[in-house]
ROKE-188210 format. One record per residue: residue in one letter; x, y, z of N, C-alpha, C in turn. Coordinates in steps of 0.05 Angstrom, whole numbers, padded with zeros to 5 digits, always signed. Layout:
AXYZXYZXYZ
...
//
This chain:
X+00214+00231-00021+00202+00233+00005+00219+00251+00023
X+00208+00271+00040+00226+00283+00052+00226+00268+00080
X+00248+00275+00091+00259+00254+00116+00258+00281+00133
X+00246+00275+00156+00259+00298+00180+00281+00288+00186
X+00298+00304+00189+00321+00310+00204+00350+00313+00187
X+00340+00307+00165+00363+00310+00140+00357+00336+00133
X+00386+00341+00119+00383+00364+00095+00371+00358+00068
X+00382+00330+00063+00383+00319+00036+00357+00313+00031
X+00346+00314+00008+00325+00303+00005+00319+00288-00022
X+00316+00268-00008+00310+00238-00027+00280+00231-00027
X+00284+00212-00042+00257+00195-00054+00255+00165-00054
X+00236+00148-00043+00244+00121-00041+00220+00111-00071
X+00242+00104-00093+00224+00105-00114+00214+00075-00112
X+00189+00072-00132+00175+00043-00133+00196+00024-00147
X+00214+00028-00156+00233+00012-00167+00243+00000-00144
X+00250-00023-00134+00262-00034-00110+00287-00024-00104
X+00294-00015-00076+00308-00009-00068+00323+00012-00088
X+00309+00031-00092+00334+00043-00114+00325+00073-00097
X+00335+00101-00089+00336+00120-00086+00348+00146-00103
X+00334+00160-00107+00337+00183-00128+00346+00209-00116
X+00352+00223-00125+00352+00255-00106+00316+00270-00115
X+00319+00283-00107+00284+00305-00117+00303+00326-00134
X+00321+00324-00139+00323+00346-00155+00319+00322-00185
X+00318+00299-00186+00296+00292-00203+00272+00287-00209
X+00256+00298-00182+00234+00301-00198+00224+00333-00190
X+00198+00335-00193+00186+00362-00188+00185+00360-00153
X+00185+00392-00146+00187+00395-00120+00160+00397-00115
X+00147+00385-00092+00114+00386-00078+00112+00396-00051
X+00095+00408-00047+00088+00413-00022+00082+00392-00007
X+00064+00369-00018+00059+00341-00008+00077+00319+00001
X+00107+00324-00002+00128+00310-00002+00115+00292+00029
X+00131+00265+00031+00128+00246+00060+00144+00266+00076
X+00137+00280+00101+00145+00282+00119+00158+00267+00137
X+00162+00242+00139+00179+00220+00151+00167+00197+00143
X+00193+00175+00143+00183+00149+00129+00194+00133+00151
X+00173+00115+00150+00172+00104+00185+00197+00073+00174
X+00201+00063+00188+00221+00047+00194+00201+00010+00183
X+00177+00015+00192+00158-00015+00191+00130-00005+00194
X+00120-00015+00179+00091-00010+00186+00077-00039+00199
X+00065-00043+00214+00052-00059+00234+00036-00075+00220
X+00038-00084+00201+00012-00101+00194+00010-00129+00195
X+00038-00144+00191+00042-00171+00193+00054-00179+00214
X+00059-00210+00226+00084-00218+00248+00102-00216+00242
X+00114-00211+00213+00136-00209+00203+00157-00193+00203
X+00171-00185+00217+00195-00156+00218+00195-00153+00196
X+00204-00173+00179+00222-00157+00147+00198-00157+00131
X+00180-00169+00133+00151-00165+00112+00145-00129+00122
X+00133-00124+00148+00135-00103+00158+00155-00081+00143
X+00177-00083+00147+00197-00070+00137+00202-00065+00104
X+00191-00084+00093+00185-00075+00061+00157-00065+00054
X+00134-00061+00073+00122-00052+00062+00122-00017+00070
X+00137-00015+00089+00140+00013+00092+00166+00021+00080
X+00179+00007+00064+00203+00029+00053+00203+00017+00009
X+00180+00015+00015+00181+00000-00020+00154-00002-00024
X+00147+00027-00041+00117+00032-00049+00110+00010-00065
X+00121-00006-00083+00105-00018-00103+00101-00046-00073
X+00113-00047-00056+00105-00073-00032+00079-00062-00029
X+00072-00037-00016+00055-00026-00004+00027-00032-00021
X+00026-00017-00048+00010-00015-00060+00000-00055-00068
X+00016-00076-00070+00007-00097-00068-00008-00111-00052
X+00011-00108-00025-00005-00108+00000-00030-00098+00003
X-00034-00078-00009-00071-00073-00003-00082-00079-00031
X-00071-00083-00048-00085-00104-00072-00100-00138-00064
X-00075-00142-00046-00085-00174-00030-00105-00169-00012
X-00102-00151+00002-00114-00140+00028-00159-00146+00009
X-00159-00168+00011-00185-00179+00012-00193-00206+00009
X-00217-00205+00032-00209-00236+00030-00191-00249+00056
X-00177-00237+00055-00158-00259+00075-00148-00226+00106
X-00135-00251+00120-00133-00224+00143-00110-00216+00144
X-00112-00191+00143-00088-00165+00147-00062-00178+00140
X-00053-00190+00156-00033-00201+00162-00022-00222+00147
X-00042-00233+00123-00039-00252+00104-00032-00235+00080
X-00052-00216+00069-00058-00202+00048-00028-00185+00058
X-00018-00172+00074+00013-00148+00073+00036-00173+00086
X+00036-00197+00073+00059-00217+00078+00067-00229+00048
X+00040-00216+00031+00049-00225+00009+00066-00211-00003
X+00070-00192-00012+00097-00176-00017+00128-00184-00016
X+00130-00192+00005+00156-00206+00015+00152-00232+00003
X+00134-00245+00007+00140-00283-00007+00135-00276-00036
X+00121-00256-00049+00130-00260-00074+00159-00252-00085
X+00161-00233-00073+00202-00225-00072+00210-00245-00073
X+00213-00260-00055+00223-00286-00043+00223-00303-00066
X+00200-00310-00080+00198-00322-00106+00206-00315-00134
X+00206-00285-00130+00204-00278-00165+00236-00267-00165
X+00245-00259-00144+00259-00234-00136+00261-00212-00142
X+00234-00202-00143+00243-00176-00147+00209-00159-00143
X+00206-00142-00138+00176-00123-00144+00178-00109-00159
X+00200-00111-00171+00196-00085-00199+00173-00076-00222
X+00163-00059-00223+00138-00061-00243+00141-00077-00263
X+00165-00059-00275+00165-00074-00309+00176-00117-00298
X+00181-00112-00281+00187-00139-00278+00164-00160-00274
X+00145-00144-00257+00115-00158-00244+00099-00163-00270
X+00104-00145-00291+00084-00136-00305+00086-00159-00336
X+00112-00162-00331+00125-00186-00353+00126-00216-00343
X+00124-00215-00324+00126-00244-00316+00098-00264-00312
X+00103-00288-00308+00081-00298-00304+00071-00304-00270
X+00059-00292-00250+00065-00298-00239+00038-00320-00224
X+00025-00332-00234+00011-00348-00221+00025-00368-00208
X+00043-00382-00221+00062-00401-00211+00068-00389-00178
X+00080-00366-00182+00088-00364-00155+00067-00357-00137
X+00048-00346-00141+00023-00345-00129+00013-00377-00115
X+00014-00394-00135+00006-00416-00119+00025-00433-00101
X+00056-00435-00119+00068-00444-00095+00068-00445-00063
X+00066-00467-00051+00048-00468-00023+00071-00461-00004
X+00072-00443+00015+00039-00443+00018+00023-00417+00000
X+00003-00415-00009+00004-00403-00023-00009-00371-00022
X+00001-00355-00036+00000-00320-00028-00023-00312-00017
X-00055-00318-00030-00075-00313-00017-00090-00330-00028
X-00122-00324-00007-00137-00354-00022-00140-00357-00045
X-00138-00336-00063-00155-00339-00088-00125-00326-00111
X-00107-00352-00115-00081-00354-00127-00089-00337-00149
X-00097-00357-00166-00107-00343-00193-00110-00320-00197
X-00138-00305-00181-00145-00274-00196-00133-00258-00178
X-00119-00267-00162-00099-00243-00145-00069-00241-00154
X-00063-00264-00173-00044-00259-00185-00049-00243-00210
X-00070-00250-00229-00073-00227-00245-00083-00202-00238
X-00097-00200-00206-00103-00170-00204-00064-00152-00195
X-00045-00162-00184-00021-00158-00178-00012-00149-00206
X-00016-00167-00235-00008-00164-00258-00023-00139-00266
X-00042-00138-00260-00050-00113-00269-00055-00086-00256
X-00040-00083-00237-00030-00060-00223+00001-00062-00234
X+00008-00077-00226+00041-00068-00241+00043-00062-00272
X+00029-00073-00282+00024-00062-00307+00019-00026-00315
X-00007-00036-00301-00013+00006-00302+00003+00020-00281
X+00020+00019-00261+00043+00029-00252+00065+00034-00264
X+00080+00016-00288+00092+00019-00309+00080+00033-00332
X+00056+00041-00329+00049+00053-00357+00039+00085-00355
X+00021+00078-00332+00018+00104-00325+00044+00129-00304
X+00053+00116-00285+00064+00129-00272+00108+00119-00273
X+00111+00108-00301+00134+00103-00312+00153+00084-00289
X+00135+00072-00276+00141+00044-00262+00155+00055-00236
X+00145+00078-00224+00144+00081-00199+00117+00090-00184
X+00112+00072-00165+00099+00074-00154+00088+00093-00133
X+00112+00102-00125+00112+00127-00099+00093+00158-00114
X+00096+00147-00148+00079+00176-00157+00055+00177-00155
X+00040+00158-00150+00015+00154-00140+00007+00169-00122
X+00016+00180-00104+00013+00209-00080+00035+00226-00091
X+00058+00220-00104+00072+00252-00097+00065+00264-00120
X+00048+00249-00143+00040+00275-00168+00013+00280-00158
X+00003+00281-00137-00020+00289-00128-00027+00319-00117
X-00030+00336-00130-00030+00366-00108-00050+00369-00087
X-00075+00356-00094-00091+00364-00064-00110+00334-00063
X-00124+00329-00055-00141+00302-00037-00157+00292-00059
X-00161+00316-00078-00183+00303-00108-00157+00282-00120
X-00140+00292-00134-00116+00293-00149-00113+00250-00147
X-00111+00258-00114-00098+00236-00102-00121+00207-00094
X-00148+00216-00098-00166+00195-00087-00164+00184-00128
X-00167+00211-00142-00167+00194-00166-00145+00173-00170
X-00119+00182-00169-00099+00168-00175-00095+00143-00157
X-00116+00141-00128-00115+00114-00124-00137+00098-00135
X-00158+00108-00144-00182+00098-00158-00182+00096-00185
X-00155+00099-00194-00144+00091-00217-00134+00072-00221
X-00120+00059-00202-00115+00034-00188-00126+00000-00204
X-00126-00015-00211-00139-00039-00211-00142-00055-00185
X-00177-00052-00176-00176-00076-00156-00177-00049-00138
X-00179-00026-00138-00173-00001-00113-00203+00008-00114
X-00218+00003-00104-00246+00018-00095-00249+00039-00074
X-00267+00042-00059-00280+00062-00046-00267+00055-00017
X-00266+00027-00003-00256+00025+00021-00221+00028+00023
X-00214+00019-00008-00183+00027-00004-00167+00058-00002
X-00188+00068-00012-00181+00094-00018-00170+00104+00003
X-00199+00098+00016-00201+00106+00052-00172+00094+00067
X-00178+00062+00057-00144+00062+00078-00125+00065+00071
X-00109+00070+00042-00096+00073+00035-00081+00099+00041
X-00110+00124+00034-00096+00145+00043-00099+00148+00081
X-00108+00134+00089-00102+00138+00121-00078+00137+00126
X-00063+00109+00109-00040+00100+00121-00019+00124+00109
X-00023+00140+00087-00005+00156+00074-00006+00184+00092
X-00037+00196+00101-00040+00213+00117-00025+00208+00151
X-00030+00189+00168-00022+00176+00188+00012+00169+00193
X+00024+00151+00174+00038+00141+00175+00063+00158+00162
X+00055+00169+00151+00080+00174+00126+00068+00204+00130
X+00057+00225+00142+00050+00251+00136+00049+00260+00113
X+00030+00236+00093+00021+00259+00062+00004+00274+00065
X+00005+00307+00059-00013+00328+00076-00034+00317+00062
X-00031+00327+00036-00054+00318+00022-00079+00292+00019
X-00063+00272+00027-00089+00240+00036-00097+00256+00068
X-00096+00272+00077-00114+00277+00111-00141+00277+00101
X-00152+00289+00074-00174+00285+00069-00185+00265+00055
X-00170+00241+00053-00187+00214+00058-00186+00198+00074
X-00180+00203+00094-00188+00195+00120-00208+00201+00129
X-00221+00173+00137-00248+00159+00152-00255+00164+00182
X-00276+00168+00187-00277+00179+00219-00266+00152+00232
X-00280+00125+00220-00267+00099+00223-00250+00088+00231
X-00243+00068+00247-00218+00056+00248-00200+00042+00223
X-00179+00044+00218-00160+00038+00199-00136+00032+00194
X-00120+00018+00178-00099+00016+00177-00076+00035+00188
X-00081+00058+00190-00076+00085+00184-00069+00093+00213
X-00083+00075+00230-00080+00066+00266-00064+00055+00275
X-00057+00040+00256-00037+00014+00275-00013+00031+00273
X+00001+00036+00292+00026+00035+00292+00047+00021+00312
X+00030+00000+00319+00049-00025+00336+00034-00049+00345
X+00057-00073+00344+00032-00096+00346+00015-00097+00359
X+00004-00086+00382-00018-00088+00395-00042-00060+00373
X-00030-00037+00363-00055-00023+00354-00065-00040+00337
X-00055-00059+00319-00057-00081+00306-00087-00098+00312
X-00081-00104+00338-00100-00125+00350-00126-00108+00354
X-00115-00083+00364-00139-00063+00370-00159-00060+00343
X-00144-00054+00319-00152-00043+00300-00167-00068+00296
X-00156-00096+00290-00180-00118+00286-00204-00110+00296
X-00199-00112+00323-00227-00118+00340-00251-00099+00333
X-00245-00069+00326-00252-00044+00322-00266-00050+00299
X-00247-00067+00278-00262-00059+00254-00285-00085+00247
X-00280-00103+00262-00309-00130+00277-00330-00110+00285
X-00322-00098+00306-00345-00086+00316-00353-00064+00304
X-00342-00044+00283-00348-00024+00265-00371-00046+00237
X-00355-00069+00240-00378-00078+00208-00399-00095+00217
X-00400-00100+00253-00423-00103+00251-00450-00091+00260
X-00445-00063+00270-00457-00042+00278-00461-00035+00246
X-00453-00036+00220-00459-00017+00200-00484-00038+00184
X-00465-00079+00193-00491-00091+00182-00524-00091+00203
X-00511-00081+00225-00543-00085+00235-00566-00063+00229
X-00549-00036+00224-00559-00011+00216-00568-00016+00186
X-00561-00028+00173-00564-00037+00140-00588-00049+00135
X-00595-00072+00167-00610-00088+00164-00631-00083+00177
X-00636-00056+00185-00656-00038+00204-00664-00022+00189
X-00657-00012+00168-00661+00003+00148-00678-00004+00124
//
């Protein structure tokens, strides 16, 4: 990821807390332009705080992200840490983790297949992209590249795409996700607890302007 204001340029790989130089990997034009400090999604400072500096958090967090609200689905990341210790792919991908999924209180409503949908993203993160996660956008060269490689995803459909790359376009300046970004309100918005609250309300009133148009149709 490139950092403004450094010379150096590093990479915050999906391996937890581990940092690499880029002169291991290939150089991109798409590199992060700044990597924000917290991303807004939970009450949690340090939940917050791991999902913006630890891609395989991130990419979980919107694996949960259904079903339950914002702030439930990007808190799971941290309490499974908390439990398993660790987010490491090959670690997620070997373990069992329903147990800790249900431990109460428990990660999201639906323990079970959200623990095996988590198992099976870490899985194909370890297989496909050699158990870092951050290559999910930086082996991406332009907006096709990168909607595939999140629609490659387990459990990543058509509305994640959309927020996923908002929050990568928005948050993190990946040039390349600007073109999946939604005229829409999105994750990709919040950048403090109140856009937070805004973004709720927005996206109430965005789904039910789309169901009454659905239902006029």
């Amino acid at each position: 990821m490139r950092i403004r204001g450094t010379r150096r340029l590093v990479c915050l790989s999906g391996r937890t807390g581990l940092r690499v130089t880029r002169a291991r990997r290939r150089t991109r034009k798409d590199t992060i332009e700044f990597l924000p400090d917290r991303l807004y999604f939970t009450d949690s400072d340090e939940a917050n705080e791991l999902i913006a500096t630890d891609p395989m958090a991130l990419l979980v967090g919107f694996a949960l992200d259904q079903q339950v609200p914002v702030q439930k689905a990007f808190s799971g990341p941290l309490v499974l840490k908390e439990r398993l210790g660790t987010l490491d792919p090959e670690a997620l991908a070997t373990a069992d983790l329903e147990p800790s999924f249900r431990e109460r209180p428990a990660i999201h409503r639906f323990p079970g297949s959200m623990a095996q949908r988590v198992h099976d993203l870490a899985v194909f993160v370890r297989d496909r992209f050699d158990g870092d996660a951050a290559r999910v956008w930086e082996d991406a060269g332009n907006s096709d590249e990168l909607r595939a490689n999140i629609e490659s995803l387990p459990g990543f459909g058509e509305m994640k795409v959309k927020a996923l790359g908002a929050v990568l376009a928005k948050r993190f300046g990946v040039d390349v996700a600007h073109g999946l970004v939604p005229p829409h309100p999105t994750l990709g918005d919040v950048a403090s607890p109140q856009a937070l609250a805004d973004y709720q309300a927005a996206k109430r009133a965005h789904k039910a302007e789309w169901s009454k148009a659905r239902a006029a149709g």
